[in-house]
N, C-alpha and C positions, 0 to 999 in steps of 0.2 A: 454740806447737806446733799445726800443723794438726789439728784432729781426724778422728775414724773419722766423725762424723755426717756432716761438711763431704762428706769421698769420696763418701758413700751417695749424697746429693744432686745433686752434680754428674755423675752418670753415665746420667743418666734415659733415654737411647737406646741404652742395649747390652741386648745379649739376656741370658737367664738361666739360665732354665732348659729342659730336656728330658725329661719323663718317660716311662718307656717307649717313644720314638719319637714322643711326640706334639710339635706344634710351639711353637717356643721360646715362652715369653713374654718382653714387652720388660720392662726394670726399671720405667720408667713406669706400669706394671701395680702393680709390688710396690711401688713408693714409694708410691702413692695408697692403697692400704691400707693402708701402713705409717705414712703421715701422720695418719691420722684413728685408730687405733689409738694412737697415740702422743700424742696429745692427751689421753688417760686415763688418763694415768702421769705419774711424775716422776721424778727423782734420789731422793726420801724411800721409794720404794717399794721390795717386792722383790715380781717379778714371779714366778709358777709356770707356766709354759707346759705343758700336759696334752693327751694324746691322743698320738695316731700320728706318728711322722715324715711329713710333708706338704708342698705347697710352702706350706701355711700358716704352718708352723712358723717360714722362712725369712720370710715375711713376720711377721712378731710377733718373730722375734728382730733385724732390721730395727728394727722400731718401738720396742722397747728400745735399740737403740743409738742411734736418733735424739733420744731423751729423755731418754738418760743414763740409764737405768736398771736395777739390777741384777736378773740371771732365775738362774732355777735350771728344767731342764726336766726333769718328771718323766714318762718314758718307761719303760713295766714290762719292761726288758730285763734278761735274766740274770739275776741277783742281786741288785740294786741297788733294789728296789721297799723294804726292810728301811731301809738306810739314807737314802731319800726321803723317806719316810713321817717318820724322824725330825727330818730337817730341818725338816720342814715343822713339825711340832709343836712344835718347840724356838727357830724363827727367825721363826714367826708370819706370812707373807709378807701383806701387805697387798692384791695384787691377784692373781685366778685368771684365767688367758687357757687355754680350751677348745679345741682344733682339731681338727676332723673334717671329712671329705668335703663335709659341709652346712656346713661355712664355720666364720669364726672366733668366738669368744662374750667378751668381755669382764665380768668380775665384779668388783667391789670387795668385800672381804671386811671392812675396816674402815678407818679413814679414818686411825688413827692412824701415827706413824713407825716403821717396821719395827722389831724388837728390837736389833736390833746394829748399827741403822745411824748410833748416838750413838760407837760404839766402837770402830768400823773404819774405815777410810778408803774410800772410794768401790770397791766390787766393779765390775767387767764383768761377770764369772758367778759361777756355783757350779756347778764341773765336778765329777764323779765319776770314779774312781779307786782301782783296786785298789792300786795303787798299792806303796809298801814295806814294805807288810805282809802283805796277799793277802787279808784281807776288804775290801769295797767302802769308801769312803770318800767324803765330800765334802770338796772342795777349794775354798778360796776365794781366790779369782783379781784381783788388783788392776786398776785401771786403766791406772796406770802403767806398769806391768808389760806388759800387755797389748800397748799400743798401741807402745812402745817394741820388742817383737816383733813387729809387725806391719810395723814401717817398715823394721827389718833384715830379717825374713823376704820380703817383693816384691823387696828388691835381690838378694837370694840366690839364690830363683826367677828370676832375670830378668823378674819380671812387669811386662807394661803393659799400656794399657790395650785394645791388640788381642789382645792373649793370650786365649785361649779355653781356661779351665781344666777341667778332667773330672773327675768326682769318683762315685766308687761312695756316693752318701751312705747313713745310716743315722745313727743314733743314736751313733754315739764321736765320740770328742773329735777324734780327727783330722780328721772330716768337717766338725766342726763349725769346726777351724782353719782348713782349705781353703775355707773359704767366709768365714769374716773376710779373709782374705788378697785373696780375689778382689773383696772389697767393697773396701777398700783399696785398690787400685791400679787398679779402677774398669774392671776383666776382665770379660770374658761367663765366665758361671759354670754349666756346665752338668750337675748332680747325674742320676745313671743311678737313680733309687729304683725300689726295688719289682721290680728288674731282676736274677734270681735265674739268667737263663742266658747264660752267660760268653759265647757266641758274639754273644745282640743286644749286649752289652755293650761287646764289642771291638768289633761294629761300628759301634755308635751314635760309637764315637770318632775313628773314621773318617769318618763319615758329616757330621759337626758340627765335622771337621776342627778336633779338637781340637788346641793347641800344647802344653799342661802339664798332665799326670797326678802326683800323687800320690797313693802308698796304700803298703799293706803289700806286702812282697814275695809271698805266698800266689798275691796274683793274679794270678802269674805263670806261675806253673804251671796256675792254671786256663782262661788262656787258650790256653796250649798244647796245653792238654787236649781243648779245647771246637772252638778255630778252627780247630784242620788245614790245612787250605791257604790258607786266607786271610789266616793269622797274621803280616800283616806292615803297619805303619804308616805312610806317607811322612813326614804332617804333624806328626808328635812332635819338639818343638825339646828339652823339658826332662823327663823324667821323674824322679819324687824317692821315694825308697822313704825309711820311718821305720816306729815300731812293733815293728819284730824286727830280728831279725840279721841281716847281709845277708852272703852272698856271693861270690864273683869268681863262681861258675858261674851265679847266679841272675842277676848282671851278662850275662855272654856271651849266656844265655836272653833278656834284655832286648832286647839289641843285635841278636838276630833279629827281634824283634817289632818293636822300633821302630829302625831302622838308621841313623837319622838324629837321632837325640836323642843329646845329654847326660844321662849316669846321674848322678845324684848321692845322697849317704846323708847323712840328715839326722838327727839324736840331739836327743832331747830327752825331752817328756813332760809333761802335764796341769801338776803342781806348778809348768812352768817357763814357762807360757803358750803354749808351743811347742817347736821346735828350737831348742837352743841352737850346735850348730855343723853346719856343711855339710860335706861333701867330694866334689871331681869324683874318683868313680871309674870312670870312660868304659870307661881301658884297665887294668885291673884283670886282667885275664883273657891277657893276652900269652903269661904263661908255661903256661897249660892247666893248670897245679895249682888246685883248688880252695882257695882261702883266706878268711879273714873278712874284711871291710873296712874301711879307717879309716873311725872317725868324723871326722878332720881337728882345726881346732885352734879353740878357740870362738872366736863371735860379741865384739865387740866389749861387755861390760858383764856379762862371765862369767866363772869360773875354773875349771879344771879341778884337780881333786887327788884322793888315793888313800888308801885305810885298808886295813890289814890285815884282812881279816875271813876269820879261820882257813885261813891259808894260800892266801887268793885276795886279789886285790886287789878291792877294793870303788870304784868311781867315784864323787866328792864332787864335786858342786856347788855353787859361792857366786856369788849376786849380790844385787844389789837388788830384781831384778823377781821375785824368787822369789815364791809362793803367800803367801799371810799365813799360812798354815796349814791344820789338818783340821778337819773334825765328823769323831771314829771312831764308828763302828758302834758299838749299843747295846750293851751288854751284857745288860742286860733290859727288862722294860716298865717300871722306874721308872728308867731313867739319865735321866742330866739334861745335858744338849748342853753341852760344854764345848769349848772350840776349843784344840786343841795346835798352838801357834806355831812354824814354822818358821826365824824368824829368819835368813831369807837363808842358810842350808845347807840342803840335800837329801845325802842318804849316798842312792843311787838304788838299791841292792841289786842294779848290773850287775856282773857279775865282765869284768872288762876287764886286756889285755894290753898293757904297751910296748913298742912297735916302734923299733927303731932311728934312724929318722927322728926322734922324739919323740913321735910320734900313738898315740893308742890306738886298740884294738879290740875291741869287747864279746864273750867267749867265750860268756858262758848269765847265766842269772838265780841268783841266787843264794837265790831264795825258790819255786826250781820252777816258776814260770809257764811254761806252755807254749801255742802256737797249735795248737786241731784245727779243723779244714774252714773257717777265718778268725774263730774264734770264741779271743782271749785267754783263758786257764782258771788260775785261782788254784787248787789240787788240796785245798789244804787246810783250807777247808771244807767240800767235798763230803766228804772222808773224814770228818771230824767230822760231818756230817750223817749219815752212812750210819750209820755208829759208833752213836751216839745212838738210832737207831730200831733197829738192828740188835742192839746191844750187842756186838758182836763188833770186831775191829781189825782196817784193811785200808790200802789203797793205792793209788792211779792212780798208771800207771806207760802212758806214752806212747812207741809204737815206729814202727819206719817201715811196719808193716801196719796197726798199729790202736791202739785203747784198751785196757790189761789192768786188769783190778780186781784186786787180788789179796789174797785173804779169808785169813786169820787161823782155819782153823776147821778140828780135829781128829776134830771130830764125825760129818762127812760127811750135809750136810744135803742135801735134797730139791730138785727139779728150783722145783719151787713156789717156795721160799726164793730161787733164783734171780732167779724174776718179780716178788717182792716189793722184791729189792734193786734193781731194772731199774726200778719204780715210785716208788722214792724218790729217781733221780736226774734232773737238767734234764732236757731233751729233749733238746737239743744234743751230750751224752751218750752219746745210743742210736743206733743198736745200738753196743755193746760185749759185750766176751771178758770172762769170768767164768774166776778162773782160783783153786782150792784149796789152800792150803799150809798143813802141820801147824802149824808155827813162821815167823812172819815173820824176817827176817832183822835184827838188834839193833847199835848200838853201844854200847860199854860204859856211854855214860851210860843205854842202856834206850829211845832214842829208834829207830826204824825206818831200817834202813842202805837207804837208797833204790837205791845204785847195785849191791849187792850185791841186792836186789829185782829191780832192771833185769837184771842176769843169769840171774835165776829165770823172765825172761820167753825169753829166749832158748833155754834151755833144754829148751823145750815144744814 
C-alpha cells in the first residue's frame, strides 16, 4: 500500500497555502520544515501539537505523518480544553510541539514509549468529538482506517493533483480531513485562516481559482449574505457539504454561487476517519420543494443499518476502519482514562429516513446538537453548567431568530440574575434571549419535554 508519507513527498512544487490574501507558499517550504521536525519523532511517540491553528500547525502535522507518528492537537476551543488536559495526563504523550507566530518549538518530555502505545495498534491521531453523547470526547483514530479513507475519499472528491482545494480552516476535524485529503492526492491546498469576513473569503476562492470546497452548509448562507453581487463562481468543478443536514434549497442556494460545480453530500464523522458515503445531489432541487438530501449509499468497506431508538430510526454504522474507540470526559479529578471500544459499530445518534429508492436521509440529531453562527453546540452541558451555578433548571432552545434560555424560575428574579447567567455561558452563546417560565414543560418520566419547550418559545 502506498503510504500518506510517500504523497507528502512527492509533491514538493505545488502551492499550499493562502492566508488572509497573502501569497501562496510552495510545499517545498513545508516539507523542509516538516523534514527536519520529523527527525525528532518516531512511530513510539505520541506527539501534543499546542498553540493556535497556524500554517505551523500544518507543517508539524506534516511532520508527524512523515514519521509515522501519532498527535493529538490541543487547541483551547469550545469545550474541549476539560477533555485534553485529560488525555494528556492519562496518555502521557512523550513529545511537546509548541506553535506560535515566532515559529515552531520542539520538546521531548520523556524518552520513554507512550502509554498505550504497547496496546493499540499504530494511531494517525486522536480527534476530538462531541460525538454520541454530547460531552467532548477523544477519539482514537487508526491507521488503517485512516488511510484506507483517504484513497476512497480523492476518488470521490474527484481529486488530483491540479485540483486547488479551499478550505475555511480552523480547528475541526473536518478541516483537518480536507487537508489530509489534499496531501493525498498531492492538490494545492489552500486554508482561508483567521479570515472572519465572508466576502474576502468568497473572494479569496475566486481569486486562487479554487476547483474544490468543502465545509458545512452554514457557509452558505453567509456568503449570500456577505457577497451581494459578486456571489457567483466560475472555477468551482466540485463542492462537498458534510457536518449538517443538507437541503434541496441550500443546494439551489449553491448552484447560484457556484453554477458550474458539482454538489455533492458527503456523511460521515470523526469516529469514521471521514465520510463514509457520498452522493451527487446537483439536481436536487428541480421540483422547487424544499427537501433533505440523500446521503447516497456507502463507500466500499461500510455498512449502513438502522435501530429503533424510541420511534425514530437511529443510523448504525459497521466497518473495520471504525475509531478503536473513546477517552470519555472525566467525571472528576480522580477518573482514571479508560478507553471504551468501539469495535467496529457506531449507533451515530442521526435520526434518518428511508426513501423509496433505498437511501437514506438524516432528519435532526437525536441528542439535540445544533449549529449557531457555524459553531456545532451539544446544549446539554451548558444547561448542566448553568444548573450547577445557578441551581435553578432551564433549557436552550434554538429558533430561526435566535437563542432562548429558558429558566425554570417562579421566583421572579432580578435584571442582575440575568447578567450572571450571560457570565456563566461560552462566548459563542452571547448575546442571547432570556426567557422566564413558572414550570418547564415535563414528560412523564420527569425529564424536560424540549419540543413542547420549543412551542413556549414561539409563543413569546
Amino acid at each position: 500500500m502506498e503510504t500518506l508519507a510517500g504523497q507528502v513527498i512527492s509533491r514538493e512544487h505545488s502551492t499550499a497555502t493562502a492566508i488572509g490574501g497573502a501569497h501562496p507558499m510552495r510545499w517545498c517550504d513545508l516539507i523542509a520544515q516538516a523534514r527536519t521536525i520529523a527527525r525528532s519523532v518516531n512511530s513510539r511517540d505520541l506527539v501534543v501539537i499546542e498553540g493556535d491553528i497556524d500554517t505551523g500547525t500544518y507543517v508539524t502535522i506534516t511532520a508527524c505523518v512523515l514519521a509515522d507518528t501519532p498527535f493529538v492537537m490541543r487547541h483551547p476551543r469550545l469545550d474541549t480544553l476539560q477533555i485534553l488536559n485529560h488525555v494528556m495526563e492519562n496518555l502521557e504523550p512523550t513529545v511537546s510541539i509548541s506553535v506560535n507566530s515566532s515559529g515552531i518549538s520542539v520538546s521531548r518530555v520523556h524518552d520513554r514509549e507512550w502509554r498505550f502505545g504497547k496496546r493499540l495498534p499504530q494511531l494517525r491521531y486522536i480527534g476530538l468529538t462531541s460525538g454520541s453523547s454530547g460531552p467532548p470526547r477523544a477519539v482514537l483514530l487508526p491507521v488503517n482506517g485512516h488511510d484506507a479513507f483517504l484513497r476512497r475519499g480523492v476518488e470521490s472528491l474527484y481529486l488530483t493533483e491540479e485540483a486547488v482545494f479551499g478550505d475555511p480552516a480552523n480547528a475541526s476535524d473536518l478541516s483537518l480531513t480536507n487537508f489530509f485529503l489534499s496531501l493525498f492526492a498531492g492538490s494545492i491546498w489552500i486554508p482561508f485562516l483567521q479570515v472572519f469576513e465572508r466576502v474576502r473569503a468568497f473572494q479569496s476562492l475566486a481569486r486562487y481559482k479554487v476547483t474544490h470546497w468543502r465545509s458545512v452548509s452554514t457557509w452558505v448562507s453567509m456568503f449570500q449574505k456577505s457577497a451581494g453581487q459578486i456571489a457567483i463562481n466560475p472555477t468551482m468543478q466540485i463542492v462537498g457539504f458534510g457536518g449538517e443536514i443538507l437541503t434541496s434549497r441550500t443546494v439551489a442556494d449553491s448552484r447560484v454561487l457556484f453554477p458550474k460545480a458539482k454538489i455533492l453530500n458527503t456523511y460521515g464523522s470523526t469516529e469514521s476517519n471521514g465520510f463514509v458515503s457520498v452522493e451527487d445531489v446537483t439536481a436536487d432541487n428541480k421540483s422547487g420543494i424544499c427537501k433533505f438530501c440523500s446521503i447516497g449509499v456507502e463507500l466500499d468497506g461500510w455498512q449502513f443499518s438502522t435501530k429503533d431508538a424510541y420511534g425514530s430510526l437511529e443510523l448504525v454504522i459497521t466497518s473495520p476502519h471504525i475509531a478503536h474507540g473513546y477517552i470519555d470526559s472525566p467525571l472528576s479529578a480522580k477518573s482514571v482514562g479508560v478507553i471504551k471500544h468501539l469495535n467496529g459499530r457506531l449507533q451515530t445518534r442521526d435520526a434518518v429516513e428511508l426513501q423509496p429508492d433505498g437511501k437514506y436521509v438524516v432528519v435532526g440529531r437525536l441528542d439535540r446538537r445544533f449549529n449557531h453562527r457555524g459553531v456545532l453546540i451539544s446544549p446539554e452541558p451548558i444547561e448542566k453548567r448553568i444548573g450547577s451555578i445557578l441551581g435553578i433548571d432551564c433549557c436552550l432552545i434554538p429558533t430561526a431568530r435566535d437563542l432562548v434560555l429558558l429558566i425554570e424560575d417562579s421566583a421572579g428574579r432580578s435584571i442582575e440574575h440575568d447578567r450572571f447567567v450571560l457570565e456563566a455561558l461560552p462566548s459563542y452563546l452571547v448575546p442571547m434571549r432570556i426567557s422566564r417560565v413558572d414550570k418547564l414543560p415535563r414528560l412523564p418520566s420527569l425529564k424536560i419535554d424540549y419540543r413542547a419547550a420549543l412551542e413556549l418559545t414561539f409563543g413569546e
